[in-house]
VEXDOMAR-938133 format. One line per field, with one value per atom (N, C-alpha, C): atom name; z, y, x; residue number from 0. Coordinates in pm, 1 decimal, padded with zeros to 6 digits. Each point is the difference from the previous one (the first is absolute). Layout:
VEXDOMAR-938133
atom = c(CA  ...)
pz = c(Z  ...)
py = c(Y  ...)
px = c(X  ...)
n = c(NUM  ...)
This chain:
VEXDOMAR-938133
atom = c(N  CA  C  N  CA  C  N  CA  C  N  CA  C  N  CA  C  N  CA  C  N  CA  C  N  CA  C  N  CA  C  N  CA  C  N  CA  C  N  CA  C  N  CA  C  N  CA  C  N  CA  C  N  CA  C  N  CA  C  N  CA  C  N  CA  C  N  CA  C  N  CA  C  N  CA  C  N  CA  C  N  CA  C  N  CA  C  N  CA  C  N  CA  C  N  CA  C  N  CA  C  N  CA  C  N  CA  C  N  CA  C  N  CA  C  N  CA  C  N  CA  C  N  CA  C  N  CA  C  N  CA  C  N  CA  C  N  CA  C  N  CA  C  N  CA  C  N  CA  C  N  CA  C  N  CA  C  N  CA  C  N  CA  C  N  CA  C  N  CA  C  N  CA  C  N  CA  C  N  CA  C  N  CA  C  N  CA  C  N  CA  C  N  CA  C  N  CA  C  N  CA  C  N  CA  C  N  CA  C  N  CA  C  N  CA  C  N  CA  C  N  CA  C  N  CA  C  N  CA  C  N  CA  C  N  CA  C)
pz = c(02965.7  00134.5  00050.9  -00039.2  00046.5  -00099.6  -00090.9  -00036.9  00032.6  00035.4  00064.7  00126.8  00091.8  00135.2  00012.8  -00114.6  -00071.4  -00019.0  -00124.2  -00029.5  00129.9  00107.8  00138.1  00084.4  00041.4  00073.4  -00093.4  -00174.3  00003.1  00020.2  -00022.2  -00015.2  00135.3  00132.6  00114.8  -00010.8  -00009.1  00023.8  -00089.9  -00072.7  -00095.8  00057.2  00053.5  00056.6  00144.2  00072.9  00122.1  -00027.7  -00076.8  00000.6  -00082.5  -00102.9  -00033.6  00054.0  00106.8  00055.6  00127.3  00073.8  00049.4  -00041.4  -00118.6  -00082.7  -00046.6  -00007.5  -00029.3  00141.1  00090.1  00145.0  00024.9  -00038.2  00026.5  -00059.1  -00145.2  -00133.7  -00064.6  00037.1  -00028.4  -00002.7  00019.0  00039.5  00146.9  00082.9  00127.5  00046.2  -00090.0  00026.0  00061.0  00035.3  00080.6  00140.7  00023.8  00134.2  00009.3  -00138.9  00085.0  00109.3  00062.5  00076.5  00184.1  -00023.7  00121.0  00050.6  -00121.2  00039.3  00056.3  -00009.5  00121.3  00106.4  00077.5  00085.3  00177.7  00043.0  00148.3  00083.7  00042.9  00118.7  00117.5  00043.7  00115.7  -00006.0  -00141.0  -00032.6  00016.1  00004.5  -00016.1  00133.5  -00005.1  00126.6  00058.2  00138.3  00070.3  00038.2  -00035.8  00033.7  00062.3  00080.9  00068.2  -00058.9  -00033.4  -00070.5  00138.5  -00003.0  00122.4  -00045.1  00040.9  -00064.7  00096.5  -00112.2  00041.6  -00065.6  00102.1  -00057.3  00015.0  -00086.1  -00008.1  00034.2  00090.5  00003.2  -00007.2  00014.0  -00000.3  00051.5  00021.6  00100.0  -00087.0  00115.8  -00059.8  -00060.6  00123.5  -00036.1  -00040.9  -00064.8  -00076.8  00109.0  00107.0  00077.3  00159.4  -00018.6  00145.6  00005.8  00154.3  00042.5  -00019.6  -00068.0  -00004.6  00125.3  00059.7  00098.8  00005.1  -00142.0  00004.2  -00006.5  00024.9  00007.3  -00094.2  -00121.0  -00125.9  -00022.6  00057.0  -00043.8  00109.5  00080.5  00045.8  -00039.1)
py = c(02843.8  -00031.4  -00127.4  -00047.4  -00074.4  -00159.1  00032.8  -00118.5  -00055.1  00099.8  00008.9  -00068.8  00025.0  -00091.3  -00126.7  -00015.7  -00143.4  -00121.5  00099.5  -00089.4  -00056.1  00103.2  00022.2  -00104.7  -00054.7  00001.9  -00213.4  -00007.0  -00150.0  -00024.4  00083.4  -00044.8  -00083.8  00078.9  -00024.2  -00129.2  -00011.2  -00130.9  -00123.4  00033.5  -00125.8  -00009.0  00065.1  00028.7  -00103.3  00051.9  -00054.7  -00175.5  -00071.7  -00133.4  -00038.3  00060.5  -00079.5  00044.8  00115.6  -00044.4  -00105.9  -00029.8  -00076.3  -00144.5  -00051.3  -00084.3  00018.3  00074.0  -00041.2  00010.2  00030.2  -00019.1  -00166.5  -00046.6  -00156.4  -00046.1  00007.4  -00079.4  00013.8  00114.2  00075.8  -00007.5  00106.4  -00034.9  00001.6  -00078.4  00000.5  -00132.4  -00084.0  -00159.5  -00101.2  00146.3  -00082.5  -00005.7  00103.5  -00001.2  -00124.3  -00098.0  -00072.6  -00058.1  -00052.6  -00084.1  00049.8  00139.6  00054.5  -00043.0  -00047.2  -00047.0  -00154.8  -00067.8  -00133.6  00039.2  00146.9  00005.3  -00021.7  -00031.4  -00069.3  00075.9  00146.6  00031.0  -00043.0  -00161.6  -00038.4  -00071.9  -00006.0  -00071.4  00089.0  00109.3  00091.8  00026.5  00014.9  -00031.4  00163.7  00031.7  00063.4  00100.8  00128.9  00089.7  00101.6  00071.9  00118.2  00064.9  00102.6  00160.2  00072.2  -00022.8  00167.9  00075.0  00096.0  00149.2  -00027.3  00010.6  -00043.2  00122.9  00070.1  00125.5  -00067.6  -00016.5  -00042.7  00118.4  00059.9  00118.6  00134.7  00003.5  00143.0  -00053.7  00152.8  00016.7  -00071.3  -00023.8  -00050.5  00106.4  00116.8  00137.5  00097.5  00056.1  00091.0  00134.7  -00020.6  00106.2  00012.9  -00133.2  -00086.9  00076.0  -00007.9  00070.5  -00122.5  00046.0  -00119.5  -00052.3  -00090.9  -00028.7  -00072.4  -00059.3  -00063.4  -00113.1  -00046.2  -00184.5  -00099.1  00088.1  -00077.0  00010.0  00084.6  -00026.2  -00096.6  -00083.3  -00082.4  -00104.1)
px = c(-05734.7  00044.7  -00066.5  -00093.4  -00072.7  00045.1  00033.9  00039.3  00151.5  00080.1  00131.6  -00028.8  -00111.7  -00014.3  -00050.0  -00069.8  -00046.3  00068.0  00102.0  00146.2  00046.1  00045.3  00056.9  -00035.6  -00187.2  -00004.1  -00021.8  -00075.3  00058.9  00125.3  00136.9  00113.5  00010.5  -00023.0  00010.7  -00048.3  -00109.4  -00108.1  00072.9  00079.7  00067.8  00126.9  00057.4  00121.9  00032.5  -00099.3  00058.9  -00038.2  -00096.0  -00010.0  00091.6  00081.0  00086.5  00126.4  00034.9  00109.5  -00032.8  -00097.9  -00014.8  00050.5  -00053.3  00064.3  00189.3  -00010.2  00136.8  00099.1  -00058.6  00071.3  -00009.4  -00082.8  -00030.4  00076.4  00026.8  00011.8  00148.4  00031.4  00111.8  00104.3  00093.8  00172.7  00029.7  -00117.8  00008.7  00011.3  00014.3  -00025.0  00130.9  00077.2  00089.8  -00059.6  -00002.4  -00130.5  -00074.1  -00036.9  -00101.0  00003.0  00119.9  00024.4  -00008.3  -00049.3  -00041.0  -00155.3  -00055.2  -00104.5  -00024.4  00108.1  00008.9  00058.6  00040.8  00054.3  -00086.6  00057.1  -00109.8  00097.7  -00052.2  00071.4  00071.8  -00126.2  00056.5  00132.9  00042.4  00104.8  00138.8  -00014.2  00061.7  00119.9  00103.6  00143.9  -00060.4  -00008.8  -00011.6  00127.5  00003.6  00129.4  -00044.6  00130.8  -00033.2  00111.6  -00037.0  00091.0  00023.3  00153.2  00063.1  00014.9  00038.9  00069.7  00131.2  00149.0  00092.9  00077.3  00103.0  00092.1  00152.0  00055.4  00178.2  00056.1  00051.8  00064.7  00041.1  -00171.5  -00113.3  -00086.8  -00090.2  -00058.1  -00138.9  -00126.3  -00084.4  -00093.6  -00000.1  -00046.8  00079.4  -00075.0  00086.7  -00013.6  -00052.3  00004.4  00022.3  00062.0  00023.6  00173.0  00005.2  00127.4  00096.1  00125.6  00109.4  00045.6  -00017.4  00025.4  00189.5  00038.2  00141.8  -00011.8  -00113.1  -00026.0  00053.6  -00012.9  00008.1  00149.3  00048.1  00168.3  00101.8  -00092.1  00078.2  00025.7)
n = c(0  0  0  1  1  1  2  2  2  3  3  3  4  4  4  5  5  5  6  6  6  7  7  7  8  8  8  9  9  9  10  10  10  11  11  11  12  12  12  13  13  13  14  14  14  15  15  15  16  16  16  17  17  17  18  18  18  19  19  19  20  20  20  21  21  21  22  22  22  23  23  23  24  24  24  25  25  25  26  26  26  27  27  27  28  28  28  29  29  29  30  30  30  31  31  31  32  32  32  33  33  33  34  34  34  35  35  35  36  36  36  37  37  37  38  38  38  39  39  39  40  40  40  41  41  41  42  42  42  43  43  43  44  44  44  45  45  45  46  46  46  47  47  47  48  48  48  49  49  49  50  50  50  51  51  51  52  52  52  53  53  53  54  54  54  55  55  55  56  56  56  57  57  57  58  58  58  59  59  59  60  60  60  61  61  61  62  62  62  63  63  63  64  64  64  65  65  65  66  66  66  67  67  67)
């Protein structure tokens, strides 16, 4: 049992530095280009919540609005 937690606990210890590495190095390198990104550059938006012809709540009384 004890060499079973051994195995267990270098696997771990070899494990997480080379997935670390291969998150860098990897099949992630299309990503690189997130790393020149400059927020302040970034176009400014606001998200509504917009309903086409339903209700917005699903528990809101039909009022008819939407079918005019």
């Amino acid at each position: 049992m004890e060499f079973l937690l051994t195995c267990f606990a270098v696997g771990i210890l070899v494990a997480i530095p080379l997935w670390i590495v291969w998150q860098r190095l990897g099949s992630r390198r299309a990503l690189a280009a997130m790393r020149g990104f400059d927020p302040r550059d970034a176009v400014p938006c606001d998200i509504e919540a917009v309903a086409l012809g339903a209700r917005l709540l699903p528990d809101a009384p039909h009022t008819g609005e939407a079918a005019r």
